[in-house]
N, C-alpha and C positions, 0 to 999 in steps of 0.2 A: 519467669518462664514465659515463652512467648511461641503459642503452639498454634500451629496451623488448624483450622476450622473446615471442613471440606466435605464431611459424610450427607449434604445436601445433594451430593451431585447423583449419588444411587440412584435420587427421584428425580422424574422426568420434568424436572420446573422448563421453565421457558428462558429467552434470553436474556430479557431483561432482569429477570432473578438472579440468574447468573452476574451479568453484571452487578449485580449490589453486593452480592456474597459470596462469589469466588474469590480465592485468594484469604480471603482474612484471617487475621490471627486475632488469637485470643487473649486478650492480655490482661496475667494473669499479675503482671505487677503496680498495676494504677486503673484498670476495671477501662481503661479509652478505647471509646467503641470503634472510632478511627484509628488506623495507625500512624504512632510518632513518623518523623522524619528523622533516620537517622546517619546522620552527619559527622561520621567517623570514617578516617581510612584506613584502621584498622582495630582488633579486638582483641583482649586477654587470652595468649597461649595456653592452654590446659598445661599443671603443673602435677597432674596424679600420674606420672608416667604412659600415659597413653600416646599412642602412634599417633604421628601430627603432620598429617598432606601439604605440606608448605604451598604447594600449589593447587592444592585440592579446590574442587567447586561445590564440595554440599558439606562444606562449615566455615562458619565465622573466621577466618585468618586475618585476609585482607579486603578491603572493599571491590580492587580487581576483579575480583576471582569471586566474591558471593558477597550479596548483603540483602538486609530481609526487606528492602522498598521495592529490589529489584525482583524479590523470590515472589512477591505480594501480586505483584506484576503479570511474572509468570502464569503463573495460577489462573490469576485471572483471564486469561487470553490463550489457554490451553482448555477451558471449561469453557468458553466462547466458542472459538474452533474447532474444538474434538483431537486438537494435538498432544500428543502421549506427553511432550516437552518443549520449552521456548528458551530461545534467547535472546536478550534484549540488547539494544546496543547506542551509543552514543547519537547516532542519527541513521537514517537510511540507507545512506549510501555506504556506511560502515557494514552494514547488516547483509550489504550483498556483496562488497567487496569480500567478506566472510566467506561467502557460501562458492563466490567464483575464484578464491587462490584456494580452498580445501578441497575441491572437487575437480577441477582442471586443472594440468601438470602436463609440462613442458611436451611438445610433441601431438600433444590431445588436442584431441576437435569438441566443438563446441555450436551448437546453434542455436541462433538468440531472434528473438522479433526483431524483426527491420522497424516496426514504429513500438518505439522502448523509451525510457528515462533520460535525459540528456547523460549523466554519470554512467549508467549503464552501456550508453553510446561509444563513449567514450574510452570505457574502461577494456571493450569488446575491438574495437575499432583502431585502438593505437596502444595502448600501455600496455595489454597483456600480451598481444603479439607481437609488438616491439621489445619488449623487457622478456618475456616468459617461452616465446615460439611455441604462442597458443594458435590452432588453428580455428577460426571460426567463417561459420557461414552466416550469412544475414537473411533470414527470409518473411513473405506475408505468415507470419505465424495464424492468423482468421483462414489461409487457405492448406487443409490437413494435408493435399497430397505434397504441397510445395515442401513440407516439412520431412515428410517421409522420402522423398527424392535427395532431401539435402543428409541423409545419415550414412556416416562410415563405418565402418568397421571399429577406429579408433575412437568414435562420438564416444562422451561421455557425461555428457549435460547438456539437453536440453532447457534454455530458459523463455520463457512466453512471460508476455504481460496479458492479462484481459481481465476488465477490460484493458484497451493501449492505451499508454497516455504520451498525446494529446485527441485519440483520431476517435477513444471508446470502440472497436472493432472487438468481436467478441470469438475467443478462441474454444475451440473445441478440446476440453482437458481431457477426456475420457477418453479419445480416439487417439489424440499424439500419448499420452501414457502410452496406452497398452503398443504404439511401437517402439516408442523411447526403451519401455521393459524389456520388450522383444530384442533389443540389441542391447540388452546389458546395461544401458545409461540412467542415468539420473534424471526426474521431470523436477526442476522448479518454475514457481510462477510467484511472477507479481501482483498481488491484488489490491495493489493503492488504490484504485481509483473505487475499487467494490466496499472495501471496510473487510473485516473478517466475518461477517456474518451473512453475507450475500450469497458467494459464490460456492463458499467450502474446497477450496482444490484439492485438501486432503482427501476427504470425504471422497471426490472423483479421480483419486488415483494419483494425483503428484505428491513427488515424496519432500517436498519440500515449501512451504508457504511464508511469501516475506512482505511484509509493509512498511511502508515509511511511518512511523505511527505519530509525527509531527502534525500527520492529515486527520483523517476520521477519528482514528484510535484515539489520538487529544483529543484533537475538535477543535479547541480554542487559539490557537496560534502564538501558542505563549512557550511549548519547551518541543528541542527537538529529539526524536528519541527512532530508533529501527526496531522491527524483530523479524527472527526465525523460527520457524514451527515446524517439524517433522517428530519421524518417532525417537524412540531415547538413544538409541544408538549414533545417527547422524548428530543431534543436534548437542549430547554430550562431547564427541568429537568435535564440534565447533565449539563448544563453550572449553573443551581443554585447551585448544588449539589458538583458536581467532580469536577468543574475546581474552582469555589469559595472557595469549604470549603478542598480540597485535594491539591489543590495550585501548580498541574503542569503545569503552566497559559506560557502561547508561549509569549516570550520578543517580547518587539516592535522593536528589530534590526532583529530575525531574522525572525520576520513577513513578515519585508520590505525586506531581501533578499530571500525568498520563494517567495513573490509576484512577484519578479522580476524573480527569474526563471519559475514561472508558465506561465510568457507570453512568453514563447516560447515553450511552453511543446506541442502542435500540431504540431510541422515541428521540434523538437527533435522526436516527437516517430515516424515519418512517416521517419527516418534516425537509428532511434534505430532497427525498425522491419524490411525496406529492407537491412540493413546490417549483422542483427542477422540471414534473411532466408538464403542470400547468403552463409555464412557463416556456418552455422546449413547441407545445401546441400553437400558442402565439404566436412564434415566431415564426414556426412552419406557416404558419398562414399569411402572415403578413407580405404586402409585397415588394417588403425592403430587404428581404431576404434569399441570397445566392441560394444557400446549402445548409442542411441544418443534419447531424449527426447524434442521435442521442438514444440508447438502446430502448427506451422504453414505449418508442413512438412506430409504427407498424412500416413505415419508410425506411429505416434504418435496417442495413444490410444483413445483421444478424440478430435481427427482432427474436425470430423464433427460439432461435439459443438462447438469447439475454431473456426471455419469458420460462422458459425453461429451468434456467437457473437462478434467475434474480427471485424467481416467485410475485414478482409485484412492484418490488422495491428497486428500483432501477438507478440508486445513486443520484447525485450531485453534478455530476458532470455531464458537459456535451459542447460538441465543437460548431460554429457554422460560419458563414459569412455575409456579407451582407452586399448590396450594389454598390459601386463608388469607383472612383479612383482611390489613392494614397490618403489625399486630404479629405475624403470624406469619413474615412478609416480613422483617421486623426480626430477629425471633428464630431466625429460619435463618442470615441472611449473620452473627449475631453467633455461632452452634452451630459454620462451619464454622471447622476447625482448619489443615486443610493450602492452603486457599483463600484467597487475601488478596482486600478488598475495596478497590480500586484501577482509578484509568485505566488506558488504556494496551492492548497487547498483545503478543501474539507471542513474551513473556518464556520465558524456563526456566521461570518460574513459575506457576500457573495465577493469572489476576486474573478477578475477577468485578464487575460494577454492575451497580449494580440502578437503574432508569427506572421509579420510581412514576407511578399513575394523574393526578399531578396534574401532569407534567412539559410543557415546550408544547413538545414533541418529537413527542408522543404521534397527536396531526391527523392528520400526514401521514404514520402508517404503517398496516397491513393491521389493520384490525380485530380479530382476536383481540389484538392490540399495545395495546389499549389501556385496558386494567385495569392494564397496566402489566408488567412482565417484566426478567427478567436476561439482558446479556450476558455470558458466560464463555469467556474466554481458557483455553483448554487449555493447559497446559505439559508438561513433561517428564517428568512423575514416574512413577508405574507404576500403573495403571490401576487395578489393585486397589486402589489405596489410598488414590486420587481415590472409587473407590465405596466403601469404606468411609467415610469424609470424608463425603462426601452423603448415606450411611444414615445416619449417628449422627445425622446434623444433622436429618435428616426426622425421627427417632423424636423427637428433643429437641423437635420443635414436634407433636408428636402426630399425623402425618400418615400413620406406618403404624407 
């Protein structure tokens, strides 16, 4: 017997308790305080004549459709969240491809952040209006009225990122909700760049909450995995729908190694956000530096919102630039030492890109954004030695 453990959540623990003991089961056939990994694609049919969901999602069939690394999963990241239910899925972009063919249908409007996910870009930008005769708008999602001007009649999803990734630009959920509600449509938001414990978008009113959980939610850069969070109704509707019959379904190894990073993901971000400010302060001041964008610093365009909602904790990331031509642009990311130049985010490691001025990214983001600029993933390391790292490299291109 292998029974879900969960009557802690009645009491007000905190999140990082959460993280250690949502989700677990109790296991009641070898007493393992951790849960196995179980590496089956499918389970033993009940043979007592009971009714059998062949495509059911709340029992043992097939691994598709349910298994307990991914329920474990769940659990845990719905008692993080405060979402009523999750879905977990093979990667990220599975997780929102999910959410944007079950909620937009041919004919239907759509309006997405102009600075959004390259995939999300994409998927808004050409595939689903090319293949689906979806309509969409693109607008500054950080600016409420622009979004309220762009809604139709036939709207019926709003999606925002905030923070955006790459620009961190911080959206006002509570205010695009209640018009999004107002015309009947649906609010999802992406909160990669926040972790799920930042922002809560649920909590503010969007009825849908997705991550790439490759990023924070690991941490460690080792399995790629997505989720979806809303209440039981939407998100059992994707999990009949998108994860059964579309089959981006999240393995049970790398369930088990997301779960394991998830418990430590509250004293990873409270290490990710005091290193990224210290750091982020530096650079502001330094005089090698263009433009620096990062919510937590009182320059930064939606400080008061990102204070607001972050509480303190202001994530990992932040965009800036620095003086140069091309090749001093060059000769920085190749000077830094402790920095790797890499996708990705959210790592123990700090990862930096760089979006030169010739990228076709560049249109639709904020004007200083387009001489071009780096994103930089903060990691774990100790602040001092992140800014020494960025002095040697500034001095090595002659910029102070």
């Amino acid at each position: 017997m292998y029974q879900n453990r969960r009557s802690f959540i009645k009491y007000n623990v905190k999140a990082q308790t959460k993280a250690i003991h949502a989700g677990a089961r109790k296991d009641d056939a070898f007493g393992a305080i951790n849960e196995p990994i179980y590496m089956t694609s499918n389970y033993r049919i009940p043979t007592d004549g009971s009714p059998v969901d062949w495509s059911g999602i709340n029992s043992n069939i097939y691994a598709r459709n349910r298994n307990i690394n991914q329920a474990v999963l769940q659990d845990k990241l719905c008692a993080l969240s405060g979402a009523e239910d999750c879905a977990v899925f093979s990667s990220g972009v599975a997780a929102l491809a999910a959410v944007f063919m079950m909620f937009v249908k041919t004919g239907e409007h759509a309006i997405v952040s102009e600075v959004c996910y390259s995939a999300t870009n994409i998927l808004f930008r050409k595939i689903l209006p090319e293949n689906y005769n979806i309509q969409v708008t693109f607008v500054d999602s950080t600016d409420t009225e622009a979004v309220r001007k762009a809604i139709r009649p036939n709207t019926k999803l709003v999606h925002i990122e905030t923070p955006g990734n790459p620009t961190t630009g911080i959206s006002n959920i509570e205010e695009i909700s209640n018009m999004t509600h107002n015309n009947g449509a649906l609010l999802s938001v992406d909160a990669t760049f926040a972790g799920p414990i930042s922002i809560y978008p649920l909590k503010r009113g969007a009825d849908i909450e997705i991550h790439s959980m490759t990023k924070y939610i690991n941490g460690h850069g080792d399995a790629l995995g997505g989720c979806v969070m809303g209440n039981k109704e939407i998100i059992e509707l994707i999990k009949e729908n998108a994860m059964v019959n579309f089959g981006g379904v999240l393995s049970p190894f790398n369930a088990w190694l997301i779960n394991r990073g998830l418990t430590t993901l509250p004293i990873r971000m409270k290490q990710h956000s005091a290193v990224a400010l210290k750091l982020a302060e530096y650079i502001e001041k330094s005089p090698a530096t263009r433009f620096i964008w990062y919510p937590g610093l009182k320059s930064h365009p939606q400080h008061e919102l990102a204070k607001e909602y972050m509480c303190g904790e202001y994530s990992g990331m932040l965009a800036f630039d620095i003086k140069g031509d091309e090749k001093t642009h060059t000769k920085f990311l190749n000077s830094l030492e402790l920095v790797t130049h890499a996708v990705s985010l959210g790592d123990i490691e700090s990862l930096i890109v760089y979006y030169d001025k010739n990228s076709d990214k560049l249109p639709h983001y904020p004007d200083i954004y387009k001489e071009g600029f780096f994103r930089l993933s903060v990691g774990l390391e100790d602040a001092e030695d992140l800014i020494a790292d960025f002095e040697q490299a500034f001095k090595k291109c002659g910029l102070i």
